[in-house]
N, C-alpha and C positions, 0 to 999 in steps of 0.2 A: 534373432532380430538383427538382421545385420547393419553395420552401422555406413552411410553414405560415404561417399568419398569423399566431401569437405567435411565432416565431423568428425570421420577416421585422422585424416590430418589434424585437425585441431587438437584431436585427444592426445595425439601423437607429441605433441609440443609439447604439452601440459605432462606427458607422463615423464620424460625426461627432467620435470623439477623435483622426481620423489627422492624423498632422502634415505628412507630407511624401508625395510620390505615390510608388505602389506600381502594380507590373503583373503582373498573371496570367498565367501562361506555360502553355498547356493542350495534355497530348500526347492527343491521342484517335483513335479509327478510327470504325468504323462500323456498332460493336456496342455493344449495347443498354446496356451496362455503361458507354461512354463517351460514351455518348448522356446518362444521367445526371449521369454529370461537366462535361460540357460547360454542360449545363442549369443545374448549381450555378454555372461558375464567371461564365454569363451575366448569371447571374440576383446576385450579387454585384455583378459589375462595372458593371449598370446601378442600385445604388443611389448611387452616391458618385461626382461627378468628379474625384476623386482617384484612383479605381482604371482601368486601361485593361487590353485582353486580347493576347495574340498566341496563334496557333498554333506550337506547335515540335514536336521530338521528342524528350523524353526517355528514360530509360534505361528505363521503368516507360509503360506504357498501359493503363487510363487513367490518366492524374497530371496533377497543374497545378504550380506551381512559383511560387511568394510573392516577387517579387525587385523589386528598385529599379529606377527606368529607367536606371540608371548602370551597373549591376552584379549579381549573383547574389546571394542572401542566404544560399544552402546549404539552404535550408527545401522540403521536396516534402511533398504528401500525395497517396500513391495509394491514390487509391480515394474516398470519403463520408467525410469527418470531421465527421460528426452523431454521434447520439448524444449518448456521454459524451465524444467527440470536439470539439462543437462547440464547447465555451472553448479547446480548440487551436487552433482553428481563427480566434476572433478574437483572442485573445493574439499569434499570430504574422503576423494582416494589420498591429495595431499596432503592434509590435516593429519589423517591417521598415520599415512608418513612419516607425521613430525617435524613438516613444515606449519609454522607459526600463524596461526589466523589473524587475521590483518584486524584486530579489536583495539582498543584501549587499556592499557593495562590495568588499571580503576575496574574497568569489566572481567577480564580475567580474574581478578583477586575475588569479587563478588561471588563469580561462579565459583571458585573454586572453595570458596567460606559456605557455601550450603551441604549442610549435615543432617540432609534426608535423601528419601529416593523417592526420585519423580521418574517415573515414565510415561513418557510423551509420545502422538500418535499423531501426525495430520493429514487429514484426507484433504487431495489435492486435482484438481485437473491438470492436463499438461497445458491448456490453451489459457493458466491462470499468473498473469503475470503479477498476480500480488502473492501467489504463495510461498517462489524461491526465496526472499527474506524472510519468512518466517521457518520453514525448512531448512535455510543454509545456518539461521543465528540457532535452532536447536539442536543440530547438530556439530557444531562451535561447544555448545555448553555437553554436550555429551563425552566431548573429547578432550575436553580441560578437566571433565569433574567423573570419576569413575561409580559416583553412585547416579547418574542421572544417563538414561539412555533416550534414546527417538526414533519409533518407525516412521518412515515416510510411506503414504498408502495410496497409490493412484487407483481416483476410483473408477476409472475404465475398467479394471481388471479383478474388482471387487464391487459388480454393479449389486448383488444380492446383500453385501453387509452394509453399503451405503444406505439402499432401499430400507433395510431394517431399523439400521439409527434415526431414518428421517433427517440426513445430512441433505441437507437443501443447497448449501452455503460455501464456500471454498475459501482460501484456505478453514476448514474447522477443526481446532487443536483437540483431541482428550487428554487430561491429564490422571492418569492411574484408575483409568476404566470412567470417567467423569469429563462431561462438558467443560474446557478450561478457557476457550476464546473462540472466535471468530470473525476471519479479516484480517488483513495485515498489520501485523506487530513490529516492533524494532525488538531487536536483542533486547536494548534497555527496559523497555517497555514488560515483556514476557519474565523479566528477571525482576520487576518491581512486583509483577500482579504475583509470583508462584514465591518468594522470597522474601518480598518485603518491600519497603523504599528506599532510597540510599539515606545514609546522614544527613538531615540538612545542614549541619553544622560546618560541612566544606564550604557552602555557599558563605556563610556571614565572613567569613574575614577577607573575602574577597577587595582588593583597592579599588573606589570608584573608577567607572570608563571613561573615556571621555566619548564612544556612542557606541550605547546597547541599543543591539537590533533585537527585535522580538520577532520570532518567526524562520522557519528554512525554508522557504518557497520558493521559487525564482526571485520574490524581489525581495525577499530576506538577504539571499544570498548575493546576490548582485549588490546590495544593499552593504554589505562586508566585508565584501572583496573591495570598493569604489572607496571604504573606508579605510580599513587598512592600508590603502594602496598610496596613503597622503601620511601614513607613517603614525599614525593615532590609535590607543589605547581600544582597543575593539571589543566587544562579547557577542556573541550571540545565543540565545533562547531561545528552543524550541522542543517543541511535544514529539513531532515528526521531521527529521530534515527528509525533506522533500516533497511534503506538502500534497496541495489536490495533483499535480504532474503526475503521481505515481499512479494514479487512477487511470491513467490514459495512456492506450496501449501506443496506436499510429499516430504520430505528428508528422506533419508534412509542412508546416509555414512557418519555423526558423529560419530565418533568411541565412541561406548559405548552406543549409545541412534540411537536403531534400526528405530523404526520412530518416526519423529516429523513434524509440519508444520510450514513455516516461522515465522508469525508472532507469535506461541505463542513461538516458541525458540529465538526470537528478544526481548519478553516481558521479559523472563526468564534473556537474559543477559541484558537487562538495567535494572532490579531488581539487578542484581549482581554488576553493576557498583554504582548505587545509595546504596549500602553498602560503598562506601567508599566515602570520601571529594572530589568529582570531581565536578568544577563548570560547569555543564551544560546549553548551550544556545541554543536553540532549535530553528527551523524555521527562521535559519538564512543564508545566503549563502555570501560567499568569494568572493572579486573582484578584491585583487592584494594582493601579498606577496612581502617583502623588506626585506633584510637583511643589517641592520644599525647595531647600538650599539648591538639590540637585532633582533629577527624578528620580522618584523610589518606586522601583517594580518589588511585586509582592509576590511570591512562588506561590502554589497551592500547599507548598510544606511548608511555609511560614518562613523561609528566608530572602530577606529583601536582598536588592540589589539594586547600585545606586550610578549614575553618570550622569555626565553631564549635559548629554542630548541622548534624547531613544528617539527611533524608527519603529516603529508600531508594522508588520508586514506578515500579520495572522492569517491571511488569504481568507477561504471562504468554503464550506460545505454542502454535500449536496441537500436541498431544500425537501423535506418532505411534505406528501403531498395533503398532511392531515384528516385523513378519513377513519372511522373506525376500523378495525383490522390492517392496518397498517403497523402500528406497534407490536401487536398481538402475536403475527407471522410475518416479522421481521426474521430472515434466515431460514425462514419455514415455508418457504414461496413466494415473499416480496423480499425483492433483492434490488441491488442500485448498480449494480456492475455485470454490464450481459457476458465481458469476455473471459471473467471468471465463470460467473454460476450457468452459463448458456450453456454449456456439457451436462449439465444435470438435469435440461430441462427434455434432452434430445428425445423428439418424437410425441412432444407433448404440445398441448394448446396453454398458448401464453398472452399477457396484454402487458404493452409499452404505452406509459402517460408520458404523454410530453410529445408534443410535435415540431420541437426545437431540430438541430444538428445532431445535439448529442442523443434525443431520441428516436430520430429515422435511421441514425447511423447504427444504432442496438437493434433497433428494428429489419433491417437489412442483416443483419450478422446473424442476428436468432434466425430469421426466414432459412435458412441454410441447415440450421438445426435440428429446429422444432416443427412440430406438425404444421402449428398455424399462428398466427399472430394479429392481433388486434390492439390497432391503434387508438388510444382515447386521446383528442384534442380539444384543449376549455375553447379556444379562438375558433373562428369562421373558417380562418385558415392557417397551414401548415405555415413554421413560421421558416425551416429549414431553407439550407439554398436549395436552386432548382435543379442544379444535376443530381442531388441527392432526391430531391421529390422524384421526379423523372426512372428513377431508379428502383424505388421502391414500389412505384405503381405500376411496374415494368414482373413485379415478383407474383407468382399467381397464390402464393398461400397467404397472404395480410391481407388484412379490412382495414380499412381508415375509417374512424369517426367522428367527424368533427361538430365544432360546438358543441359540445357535450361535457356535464359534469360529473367528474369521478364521485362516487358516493358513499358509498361501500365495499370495502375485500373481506370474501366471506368465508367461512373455514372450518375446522373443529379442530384434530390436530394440526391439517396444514391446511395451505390456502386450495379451494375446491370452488372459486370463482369470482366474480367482481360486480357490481352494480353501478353503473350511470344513469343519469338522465339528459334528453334533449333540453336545451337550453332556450329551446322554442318552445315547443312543446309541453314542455315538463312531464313528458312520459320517462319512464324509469322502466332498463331494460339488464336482467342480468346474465350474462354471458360465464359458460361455466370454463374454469380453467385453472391450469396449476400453478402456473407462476404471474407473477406481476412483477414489471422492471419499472419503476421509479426513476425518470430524468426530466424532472420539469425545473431545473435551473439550479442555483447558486442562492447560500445565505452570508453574508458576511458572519466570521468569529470575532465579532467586536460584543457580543453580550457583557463578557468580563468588566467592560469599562464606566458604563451604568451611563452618569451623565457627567463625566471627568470634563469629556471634551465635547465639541458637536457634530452630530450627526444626523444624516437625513433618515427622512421614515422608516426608511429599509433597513436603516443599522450601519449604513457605511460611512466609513470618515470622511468629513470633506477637509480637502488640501487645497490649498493655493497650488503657483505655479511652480513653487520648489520645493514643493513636497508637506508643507509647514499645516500642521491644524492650528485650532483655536488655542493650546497651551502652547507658551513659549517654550522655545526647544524640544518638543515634542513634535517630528516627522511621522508621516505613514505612506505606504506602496503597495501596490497589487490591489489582489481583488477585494483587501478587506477596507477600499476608500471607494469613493463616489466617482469612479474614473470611470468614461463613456463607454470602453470596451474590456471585455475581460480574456484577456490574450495571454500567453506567457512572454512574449518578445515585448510585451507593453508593460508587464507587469514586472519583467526587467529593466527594463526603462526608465521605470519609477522607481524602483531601489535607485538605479543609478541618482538621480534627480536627486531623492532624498537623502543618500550619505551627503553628496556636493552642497544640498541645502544645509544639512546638519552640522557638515567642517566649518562653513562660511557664519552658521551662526557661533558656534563654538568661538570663532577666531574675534566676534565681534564684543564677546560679551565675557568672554577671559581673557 
């Protein structure tokens, strides 16, 4: 598989930071599948004389295997780690190197304090841009901690063991022959669920903030950076830095930056936030806010945390559609992300709810894929813009159906079809098929807060014009408040708004 000549170059750059020699361990046969592997790991191994090859046989064909000449690193990729793969791919010739993984030392020590063996597996697409963080953080812990290894398995090249597990789903992790996750994990995250949870005990002696933000979304973050930047005692709290963005492959309406894709413009700003003194707490989630002396956030581990203004900036998740067999064959044929699991679905009959943006646009990506596509729409009409309607009625394998209610996703092990009715009518029609893609909108994550503060029907915070809810000192931004559109350049906006709101009450009332 030979590698293009802008990747060639890139790799080229990246392999001049290795510091120490690294050898390719290549299992292959004498099919065409490890004929391209071998091709990769040659064509590698003859840029750098640092890297060298051997033949072996691994557990996996094709595989190559990332290891020191001393010893094993625990690192395998079987199959192509291009794609959205290939920063795995040189993150971990580095690493094994013995160039330093860009983690937290706190994380390092964590990995390194676990005294068992896990071995870890995740089947991936390359067209999945939620799976290189999970891929790149298990291979991070592979290479800190020598009883803990990780295949990486693209399932292009393994479509017979995919088929067999019933891996619907991408990223899906096994942990020592067992189902261990699905969907994008942070390091933190994957090292809580297989390890444990960290200490809460680091949190309580924490000196109050003068403003905790809660959340890393855009307008967490913006949120941080606007605060910090007035020279003020800052935290921020979050489950995921970088929020619903990471879910979304193409952006095109950052003013200024024609395209980009979630996650590397999520990387971009918490690079920008870690320029300034923001205490960051990562893979933590909130369980009650008070407002006493100061405001007291409550962790789900039971350590408060206390300042003097918070910004509430928990964004928002995608809404499900609430129908029977929707829980049931969750990852088993109903999925929420077409540009991960749409490689799994290739050549098959699938149905998109939602005839919003974000579902003509899945709709339109699957048509490329899958056999055929069937639209289900509760409204009269598509709600999407028009060059995206236009577009999709322009594809000759979609059905559009509109006014129509979803009903039922129906199944045994996996999903084998779906049920509507006319909304006229009230005929009920079932359309048989393998997958069901889920995009009918946004839920605010204000559940947690119960009735602290006010909110509209829906769940979201209402704010004034500087960001302030109904608790004094208490700010919120983004999608998780009653703000007319749900954009990230707004929902940066609103961070901004809310720190400038947050200083100014600070300043007025200390």
């Amino acid at each position: 598989m030979a590698l293009d000549t802008e990747i060639k170059e890139q790799l080229a750059q990246y392999l001049e930071l290795l510091e120490n020699n690294i050898v390719l361990k290549a299992s292959v046969g004498e099919d065409e599948n490890s004929q391209k592997v071998l091709e990769l790991v040659e064509e590698i191994t003859s840029m750098s004389s640092k890297i060298s090859m051997e033949k072996v046989q691994l557990e996996k064909t094709p595989s190559f295997a990332v290891d020191r000449p001393d010893g094993v690193s625990g690192v395998v990729f079987a199959g192509l780690p291009l794609g959205h793969e290939f920063t795995s791919l040189v993150l971990a010739l580095l690493q094994v190197s013995g160039r330093a993984p860009k983690v937290d030392d706190k994380v390092i020590k964590q990995i390194q304090s676990i005294n068992k063996d896990l071995h870890f597996e995740t089947y991936v697409s390359l067209t999945c841009h939620n799976c290189p963080d999970v891929v790149q953080a298990l291979n991070i812990m592979s290479v800190v901690n020598p009883r803990i290894s990780h295949t990486m398995i693209e399932g292009g090249m393994f479509k017979e063991e995919v088929e067999a597990k019933g891996i619907m789903a991408v990223p899906t992790v096994m942990l020592n022959g067992e189902e261990f996750s699905s969907g994008r994990m942070t390091i933190e995250q994957i090292l809580e669920k297989a390890a444990g949870p960290a200490d809460a005990s680091e949190f309580e002696d924490k000196d109050p903030y003068d403003v905790l933000v809660i959340g890393g979304g855009p307008a967490g973050a913006s949120a941080a950076i606007y605060a910090a930047r007035k020279g003020i005692r800052t935290g921020l709290v979050a489950e995921t830095f970088g929020g619903q963005v990471l879910e979304t492959l193409g952006i095109e309406n950052v003013i200024g930056t024609p395209y980009t894709e979630g996650p590397k413009l999520m990387a971009q700003v918490e690079a920008h936030v870690n320029e300034y003194p923001v205490d960051i707490m990562k893979s933590q989630r909130t369980a009650k806010l008070e407002k006493k002396e100061l405001v007291e956030v409550t962790l789900e581990n039971g350590a408060v945390l206390k300042s003097k203004t918070a910004i509430l900036a928990t964004g928002a998740r995608w809404r499900n559609v609430g129908v029977p067999g929707e829980k049931e064959f969750k990852n088993k044929g109903v999925a929420y992300c077409p540009h991960c699991d749409g490689p799994l679905f290739e050549g098959k009959d699938v149905a998109v709810i939602g005839g919003g943006n974000s579902g003509i646009e899945a709709a339109i990506d699957l048509a490329g894929i899958v056999k055929h596509v069937t639209v289900l729409e509760f409204m009269p009409e598509l709600k999407a813009d028009q060059v995206l309607q236009e577009r999709l009625y322009s594809l000759p394998n979609v059905t559009v159906k509109k006014n129509v209610q979803t009903k039922e996703i129906t199944g045994t092990d996996k999903v084998n079809g779906i049920t509507y009715a006319d909304r006229e009518t009230g005929e009920e029609v079932h359309v048989e098929v393998q997958g069901v893609f889920v995009l009918i909108g946004l839920v605010p994550n204000t559940d947690w807060l119960g009735d602290t503060l006010d909110r509209t029907k829906m769940g979201e915070i209402i704010v004034d014009k500087h960001g302030a809810t109904s608790v004094p000192g208490v700010f919120a931004a983004g999608d998780c408040t009653d703000s007319a559109y749900k954009q990230i350049i707004i929902s940066m906006g609103s961070g901004a708004t809310a720190a400038l709101g947050a200083f100014d009450y600070m300043i007025r009332h200390t």
